[in-house]
C-alpha positions, -999 to +999 in steps of 0.1 A: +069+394+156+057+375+188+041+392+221+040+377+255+005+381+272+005+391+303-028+396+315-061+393+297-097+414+307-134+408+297-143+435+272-170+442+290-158+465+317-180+487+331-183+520+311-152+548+325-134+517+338-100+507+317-085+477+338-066+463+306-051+505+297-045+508+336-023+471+344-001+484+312+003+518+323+017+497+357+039+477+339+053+507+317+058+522+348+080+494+360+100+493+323+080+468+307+070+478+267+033+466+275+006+475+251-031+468+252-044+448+221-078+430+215-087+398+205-116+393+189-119+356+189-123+357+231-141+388+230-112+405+256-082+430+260-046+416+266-022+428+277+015+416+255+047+425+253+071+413+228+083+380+229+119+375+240+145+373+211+123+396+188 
């Protein structure tokens, strides 16, 4: 399964602040199956959705 990143966010938001959790809960608003996943390698939260054709 693939993912299309949308958006990525430093991990080190300030505590009480979820920009990564608050751009998915836009798109999901607007239809878009996004989801919040981390990746440890760059030490940040993207945002994906899956890839086209999946």
């Amino acid at each position: 399964m693939g993912a299309k990143v949308l958006e990525r966010f430093p991990a080190g938001a300030p505590r009480g602040s979820w920009p990564a959790e608050e751009y998915a809960a836009e798109r999901r608003e607007e239809g878009e199956p996004a989801t919040v996943v981390m990746d440890l390698k760059s030490d940040a939260f993207l945002v994906v959705v899956p890839a086209e054709g999946d």
